[in-house]
PAMAR-997857 format. One record per residue: residue in three letters; x, y, z of N, C-alpha, C, CB in turn. Coordinates in steps of 0.02 Angstrom, whole numbers, plus 50000, padded with zeros to 5 digits. Glycine has a CB too. Example, Ala and Ser with C-alpha at 12.3 -4.5 7.8 and 13.67 -1.06 7.14 Angstrom:
ALA506604971650390506154977550390506604983550390505654977650452 SER506424988850354506844994750357506455000250394507044997050286 
end
This chain:
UNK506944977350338506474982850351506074984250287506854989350374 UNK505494985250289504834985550235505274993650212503714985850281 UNK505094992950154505214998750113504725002350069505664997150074 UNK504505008650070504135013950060503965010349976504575022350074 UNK503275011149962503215012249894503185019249860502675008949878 UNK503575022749810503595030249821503085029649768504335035249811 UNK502365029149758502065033649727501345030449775502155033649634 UNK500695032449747500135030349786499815023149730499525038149801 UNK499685019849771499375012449752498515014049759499695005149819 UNK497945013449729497345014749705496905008149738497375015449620 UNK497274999749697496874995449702497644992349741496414992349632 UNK496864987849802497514985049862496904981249893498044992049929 UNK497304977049962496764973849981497044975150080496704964449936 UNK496664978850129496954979050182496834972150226496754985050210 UNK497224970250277497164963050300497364964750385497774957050252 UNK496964963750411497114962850464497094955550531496844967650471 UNK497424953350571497304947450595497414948250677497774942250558 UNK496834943750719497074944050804497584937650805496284942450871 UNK497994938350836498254931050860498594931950886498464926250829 UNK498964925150934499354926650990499784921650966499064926351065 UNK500294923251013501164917950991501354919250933501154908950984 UNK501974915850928502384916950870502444910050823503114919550896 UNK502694908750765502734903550747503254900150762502634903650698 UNK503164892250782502864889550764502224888750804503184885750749 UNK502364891050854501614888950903501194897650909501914884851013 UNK500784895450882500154903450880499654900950847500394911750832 UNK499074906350861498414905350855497954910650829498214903650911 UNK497684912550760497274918150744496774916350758497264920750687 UNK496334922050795495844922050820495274924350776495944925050871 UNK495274929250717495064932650689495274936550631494934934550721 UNK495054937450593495314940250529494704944650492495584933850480 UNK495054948950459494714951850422495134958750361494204954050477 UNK494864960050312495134962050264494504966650202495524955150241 UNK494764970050178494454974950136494914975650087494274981350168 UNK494364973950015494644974049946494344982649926494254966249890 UNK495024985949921494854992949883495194993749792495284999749941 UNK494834999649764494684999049709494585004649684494284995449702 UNK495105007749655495225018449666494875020749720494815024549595 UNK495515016849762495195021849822494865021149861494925025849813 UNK494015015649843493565015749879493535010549897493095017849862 UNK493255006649945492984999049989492404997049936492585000450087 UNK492714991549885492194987749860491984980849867492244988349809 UNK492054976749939492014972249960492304969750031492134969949917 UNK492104965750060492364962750143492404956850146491924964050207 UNK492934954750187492984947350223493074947950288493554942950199 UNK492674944350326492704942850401492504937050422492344947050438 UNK493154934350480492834927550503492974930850588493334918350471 UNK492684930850630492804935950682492944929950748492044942050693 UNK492804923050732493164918350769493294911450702492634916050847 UNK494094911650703494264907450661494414900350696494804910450625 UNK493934896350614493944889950653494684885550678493534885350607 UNK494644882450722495244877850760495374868750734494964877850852 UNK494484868650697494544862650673494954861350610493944860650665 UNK495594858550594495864857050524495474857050464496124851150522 UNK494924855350458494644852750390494344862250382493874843950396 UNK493824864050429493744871550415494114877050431493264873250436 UNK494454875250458495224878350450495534881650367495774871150473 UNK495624875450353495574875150273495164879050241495394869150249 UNK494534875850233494104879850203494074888650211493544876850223 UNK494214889650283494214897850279494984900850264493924901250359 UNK495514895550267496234899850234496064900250152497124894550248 UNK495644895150123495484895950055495134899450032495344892250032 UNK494674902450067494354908850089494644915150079494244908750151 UNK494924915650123495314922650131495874923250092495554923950200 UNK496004917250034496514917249994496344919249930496804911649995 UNK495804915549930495294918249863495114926349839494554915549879 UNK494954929849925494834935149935495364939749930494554935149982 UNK495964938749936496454941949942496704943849880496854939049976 UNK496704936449828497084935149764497674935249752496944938149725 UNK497984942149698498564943249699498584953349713498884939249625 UNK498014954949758498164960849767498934961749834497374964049789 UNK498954968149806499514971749858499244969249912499594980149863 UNK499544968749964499304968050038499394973350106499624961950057 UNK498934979350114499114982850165499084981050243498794987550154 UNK499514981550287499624978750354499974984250399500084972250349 UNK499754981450450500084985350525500634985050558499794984250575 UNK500664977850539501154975150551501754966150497500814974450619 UNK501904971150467502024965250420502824960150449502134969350330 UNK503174963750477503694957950528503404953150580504204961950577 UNK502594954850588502284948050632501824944650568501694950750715 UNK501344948050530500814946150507501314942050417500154954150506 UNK501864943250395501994939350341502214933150337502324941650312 UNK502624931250420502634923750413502014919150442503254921550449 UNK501674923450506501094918650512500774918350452500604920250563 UNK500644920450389500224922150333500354915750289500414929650296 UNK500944913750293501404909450259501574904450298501974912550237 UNK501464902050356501454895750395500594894150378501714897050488 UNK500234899550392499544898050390499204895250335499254903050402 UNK499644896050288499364894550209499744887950184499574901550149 UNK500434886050227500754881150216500534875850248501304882150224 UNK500114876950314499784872650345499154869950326499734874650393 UNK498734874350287498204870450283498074871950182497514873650350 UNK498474873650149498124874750096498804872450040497764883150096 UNK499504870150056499984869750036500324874650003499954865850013 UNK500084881149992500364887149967500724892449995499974889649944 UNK501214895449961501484901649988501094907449989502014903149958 UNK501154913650045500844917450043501374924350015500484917050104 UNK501174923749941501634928049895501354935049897501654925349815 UNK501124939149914500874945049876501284949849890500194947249889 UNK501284954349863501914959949902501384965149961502424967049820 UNK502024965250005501474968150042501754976050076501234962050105 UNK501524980350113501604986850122501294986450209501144991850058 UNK501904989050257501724991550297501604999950316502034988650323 UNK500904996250328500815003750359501135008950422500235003250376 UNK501385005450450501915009050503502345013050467502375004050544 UNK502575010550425503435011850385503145020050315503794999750314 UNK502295019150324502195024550286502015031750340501585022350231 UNK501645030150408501995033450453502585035250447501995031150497 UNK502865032750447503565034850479503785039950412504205026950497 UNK503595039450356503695042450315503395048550311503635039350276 UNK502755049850343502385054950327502685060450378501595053250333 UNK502845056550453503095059850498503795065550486503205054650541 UNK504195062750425504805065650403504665071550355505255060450369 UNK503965071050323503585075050280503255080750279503275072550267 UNK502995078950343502435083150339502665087950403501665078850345 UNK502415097450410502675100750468502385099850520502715106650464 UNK501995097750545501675093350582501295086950601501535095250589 UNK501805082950625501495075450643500995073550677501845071950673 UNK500945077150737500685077450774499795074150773500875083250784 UNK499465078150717498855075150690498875066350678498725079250618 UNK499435065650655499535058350633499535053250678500115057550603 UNK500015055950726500085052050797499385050350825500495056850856 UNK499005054850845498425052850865497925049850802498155058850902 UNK497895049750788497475045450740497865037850733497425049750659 UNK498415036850756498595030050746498445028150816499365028450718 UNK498445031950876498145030550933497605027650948498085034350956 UNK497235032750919496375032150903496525022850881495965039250813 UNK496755021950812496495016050761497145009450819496785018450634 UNK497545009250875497555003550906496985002950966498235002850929 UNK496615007450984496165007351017495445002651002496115013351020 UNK495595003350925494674998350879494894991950906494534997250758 UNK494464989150926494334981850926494264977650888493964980750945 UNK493594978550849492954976150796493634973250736492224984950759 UNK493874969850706494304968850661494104971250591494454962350663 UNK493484970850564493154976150509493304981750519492454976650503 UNK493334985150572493244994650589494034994250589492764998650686 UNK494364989050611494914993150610495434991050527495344991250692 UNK495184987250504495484987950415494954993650400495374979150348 UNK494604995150418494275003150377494475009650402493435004150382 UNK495025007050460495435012950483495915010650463495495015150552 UNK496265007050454496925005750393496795009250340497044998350363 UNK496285007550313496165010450235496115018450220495455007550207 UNK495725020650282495555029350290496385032950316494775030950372 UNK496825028650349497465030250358497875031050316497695027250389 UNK497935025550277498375023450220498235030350149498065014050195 UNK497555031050139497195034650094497375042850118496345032250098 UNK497605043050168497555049850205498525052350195497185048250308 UNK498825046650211499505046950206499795046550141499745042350241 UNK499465043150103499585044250017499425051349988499065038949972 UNK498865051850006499065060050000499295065650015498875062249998 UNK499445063650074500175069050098500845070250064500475066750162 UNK501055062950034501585058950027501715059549942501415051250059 UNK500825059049908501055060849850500505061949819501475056749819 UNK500245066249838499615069949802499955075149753499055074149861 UNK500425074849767500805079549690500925077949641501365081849686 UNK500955069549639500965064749597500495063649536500935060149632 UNK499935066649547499445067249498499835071549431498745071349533 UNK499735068649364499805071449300500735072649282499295079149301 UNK501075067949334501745069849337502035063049277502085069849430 UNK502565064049264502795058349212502945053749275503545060249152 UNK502855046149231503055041149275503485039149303502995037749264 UNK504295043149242505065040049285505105042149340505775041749259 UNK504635049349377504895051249435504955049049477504775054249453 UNK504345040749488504265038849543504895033749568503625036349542 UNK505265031349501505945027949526506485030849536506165023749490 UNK506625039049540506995041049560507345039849625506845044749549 UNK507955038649655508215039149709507915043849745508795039749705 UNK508015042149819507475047349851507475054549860507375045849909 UNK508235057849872508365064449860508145066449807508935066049862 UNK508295063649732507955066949668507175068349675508045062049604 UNK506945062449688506075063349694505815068949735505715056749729 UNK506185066949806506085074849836506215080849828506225075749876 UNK506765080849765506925088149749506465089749687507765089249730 UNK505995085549656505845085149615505205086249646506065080649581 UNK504805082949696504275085549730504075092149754504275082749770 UNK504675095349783504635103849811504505107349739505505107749856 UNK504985107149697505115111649647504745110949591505715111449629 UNK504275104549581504165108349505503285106149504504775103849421 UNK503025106749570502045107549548502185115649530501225105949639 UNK502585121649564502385128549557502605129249465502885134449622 UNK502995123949443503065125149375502665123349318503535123249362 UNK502405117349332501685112849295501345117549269501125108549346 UNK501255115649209500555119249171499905116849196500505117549090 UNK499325119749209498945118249234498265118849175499015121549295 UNK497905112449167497335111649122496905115849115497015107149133 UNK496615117749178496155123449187496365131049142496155124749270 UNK496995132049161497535137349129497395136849060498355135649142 UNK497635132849043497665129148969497015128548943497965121648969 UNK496365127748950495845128848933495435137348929495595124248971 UNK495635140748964495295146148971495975151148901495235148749076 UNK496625147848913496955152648857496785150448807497655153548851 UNK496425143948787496195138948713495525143848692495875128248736 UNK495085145748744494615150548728494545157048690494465151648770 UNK495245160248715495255167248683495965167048634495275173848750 UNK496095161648619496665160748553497345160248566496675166548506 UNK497585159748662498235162248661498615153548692498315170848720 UNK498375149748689498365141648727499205143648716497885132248676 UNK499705143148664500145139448631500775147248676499945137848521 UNK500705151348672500745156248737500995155948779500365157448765 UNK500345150648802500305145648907501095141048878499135135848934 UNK500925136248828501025133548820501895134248797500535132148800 UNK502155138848779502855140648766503255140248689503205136348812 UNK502725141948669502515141748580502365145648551502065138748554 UNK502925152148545502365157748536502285158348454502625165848573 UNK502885156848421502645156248357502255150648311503105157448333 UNK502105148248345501555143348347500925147248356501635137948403 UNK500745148148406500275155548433500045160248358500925161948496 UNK500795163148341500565168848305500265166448224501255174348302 UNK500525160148217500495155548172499565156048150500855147948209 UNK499175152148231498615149548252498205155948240498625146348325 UNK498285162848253498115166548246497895171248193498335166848272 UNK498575170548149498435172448086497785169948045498975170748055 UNK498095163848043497635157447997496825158648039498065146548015 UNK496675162048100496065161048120495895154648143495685162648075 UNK496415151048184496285145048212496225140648151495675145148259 UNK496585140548102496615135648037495925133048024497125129048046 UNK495585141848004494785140947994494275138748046494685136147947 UNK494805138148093494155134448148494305126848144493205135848117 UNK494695123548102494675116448116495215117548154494705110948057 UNK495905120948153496485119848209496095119248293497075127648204 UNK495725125748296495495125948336495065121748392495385128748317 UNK494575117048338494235109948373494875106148373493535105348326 UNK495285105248348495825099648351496105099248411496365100248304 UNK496285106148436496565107348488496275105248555496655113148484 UNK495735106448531495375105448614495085097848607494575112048636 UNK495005095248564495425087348556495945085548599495795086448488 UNK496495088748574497295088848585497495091548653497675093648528 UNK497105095348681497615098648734497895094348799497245104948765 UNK497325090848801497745084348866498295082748842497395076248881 UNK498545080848803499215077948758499745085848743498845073648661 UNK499435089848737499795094748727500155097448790499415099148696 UNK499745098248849500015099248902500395093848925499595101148942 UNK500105089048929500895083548944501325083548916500935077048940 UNK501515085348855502205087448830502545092348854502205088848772 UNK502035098148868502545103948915502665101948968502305110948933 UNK502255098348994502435096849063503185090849095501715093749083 UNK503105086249017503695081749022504245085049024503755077248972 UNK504155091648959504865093948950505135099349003504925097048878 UNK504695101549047504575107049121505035099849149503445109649168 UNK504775095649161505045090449219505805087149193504415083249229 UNK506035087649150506675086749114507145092349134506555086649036 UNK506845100349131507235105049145507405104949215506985110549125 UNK506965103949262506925104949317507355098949336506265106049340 UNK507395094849318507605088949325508325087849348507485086349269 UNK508715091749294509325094449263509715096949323509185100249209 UNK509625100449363509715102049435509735099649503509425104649443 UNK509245092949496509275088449548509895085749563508865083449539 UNK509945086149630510605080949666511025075349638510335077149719 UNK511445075349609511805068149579511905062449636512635069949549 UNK511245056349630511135053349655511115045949627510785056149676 UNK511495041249602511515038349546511065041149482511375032049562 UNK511105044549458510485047449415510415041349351510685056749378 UNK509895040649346509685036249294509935042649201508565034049316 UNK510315036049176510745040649120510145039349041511825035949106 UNK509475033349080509125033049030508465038749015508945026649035 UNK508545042249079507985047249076507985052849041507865049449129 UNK507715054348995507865063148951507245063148939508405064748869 UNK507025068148903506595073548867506525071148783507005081748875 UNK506395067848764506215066748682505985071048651505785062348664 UNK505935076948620505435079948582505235077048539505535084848560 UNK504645080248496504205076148448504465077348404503545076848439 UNK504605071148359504875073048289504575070548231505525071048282 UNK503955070948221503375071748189503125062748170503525077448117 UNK503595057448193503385052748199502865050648243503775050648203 UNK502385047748242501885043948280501825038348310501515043248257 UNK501625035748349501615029248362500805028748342501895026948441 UNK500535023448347499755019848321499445023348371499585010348325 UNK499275024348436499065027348473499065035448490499235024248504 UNK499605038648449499495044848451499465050448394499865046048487 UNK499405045548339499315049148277498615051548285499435044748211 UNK498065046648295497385052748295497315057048313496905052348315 UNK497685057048376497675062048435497915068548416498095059648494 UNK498475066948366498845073848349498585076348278499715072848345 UNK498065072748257497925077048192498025078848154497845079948184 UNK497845082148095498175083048038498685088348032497745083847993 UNK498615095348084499025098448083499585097348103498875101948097 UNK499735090848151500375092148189501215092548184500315088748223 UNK501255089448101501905092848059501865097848050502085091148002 UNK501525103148047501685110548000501695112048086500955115647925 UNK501415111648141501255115348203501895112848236500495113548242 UNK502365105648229502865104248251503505109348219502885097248242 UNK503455110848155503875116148128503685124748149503835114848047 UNK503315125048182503355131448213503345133448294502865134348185 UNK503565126148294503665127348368504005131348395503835123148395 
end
């Protein structure tokens, strides 16, 4: 059974195929597929009667192989469509058909457990076995798929990355409970305005620090708003550590913690943190 990818996939390629029988004896009639690219449709393949002759046979599995590459592969049905995919490619082009692939049914079925009403969902998968046209209906794969990812994990935005390998109870306990805790940028910008960011941020003597000094002349101050994307992801890592702490003992991964900063840098985040960020790490 196809298994859920738990976070949302951006760049993918949807594939859809007509054919009848099973292998070894079957016949695609048609194919077609859409290369997306954050999100959006930035290219098409369609052969809407596929040839029967061997030699262009070939030529269009090399086709649609080219087109495919090594993106993810979204499908409707991937217990019919992954071995014809892989007889089809063994037959005329000598290759396996490797890509990993994602059924879309199996993210149904996921959204259905999710969300307080399915119901919307159901019909819209109604609607999309009803398309014919094999183009219209990978652009109803794609508007489905795009629609169910964000049900599924539009919370996912600005979250640390271990969450997404959490076992599934953790992730979900980890999903309810901690967007109402997240610092929020917008937040964090409007308190950067009137002097109190570090405040939001859970720093207060840091704060009173920033204040005194007059925003360290005004240069702390541009630094910061430099800094605050990076600043808020640190509260936010160490928010998602606490919260963390509480989740269900579910094999818990024993490599996951909270690092604080300990005034070391790596090459990539020393600019970022500026000249103040030892004396501002000691008043944290």
């Amino acid at each position: 059974m196809a298994q859920l990818l738990r976070r949302r996939i951006y760049n993918y390629t949807v594939l859809t195929l007509d054919k009848e029988g099973s292998i070894p004896d079957f016949e695609i009639f048609s194919a077609a597929a859409i290369r997306v690219r954050d999100g959006k449709e930035v290219a098409t393949y369609l052969c809407p009667d596929f040839p029967t002759d061997a030699k262009k046979r070939t030529e269009e599995v090399n086709r649609l192989r080219t087109f495919i590459g090594n993106d993810m592969v979204i499908t409707c049905d991937i217990s019919g469509m992954t071995p014809v995919m892989e007889s089809l490619y063994m037959n005329s082009i000598e290759a396996f058909f490797t890509n990993a692939t994602l059924d879309l049914l199996t993210v149904e079925e996921e959204v259905e457990k999710s969300v307080p009403d399915p119901k919307p969902f159901h019909e819209r998968m109604s609607h999309f076995h009803r398309v014919v046209e094999p183009l219209e209906r990978a652009r109803g794969m794609r508007e489905i798929y795009e629609e169910d990812a964000k049900a599924l994990f539009g919370y996912q935005e600005g979250y640390p990355y271990w969450l997404c390998s959490l076992p599934y109870e953790e992730e979900r306990y980890m999903a309810k409970r901690l967007p109402s805790k997240r610092k929020k940028f917008w937040k964090a910008l409007l308190c950067w305005m009137v002097g109190c960011h570090y405040f939001y941020l859970g720093h207060p003597r840091r704060n009173i620090l920033y204040l005194l000094t007059l925003g360290g002349c005004f240069l702390w101050m541009l630094s910061d708003l430099y800094r605050l994307p990076v600043l808020l992801d640190v509260e936010n890592g160490r928010i998602a550590a606490e919260v963390y702490k509480n989740a269900p003992k579910v094999n818990r991964p024993s490599i996951i913690r909270w690092a604080p900063y300990t005034g070391e840098d790596s090459a990539d985040e020393g600019g970022r943190r500026g000249l103040m960020s030892g004396l501002m790490h000691f008043f944290r």
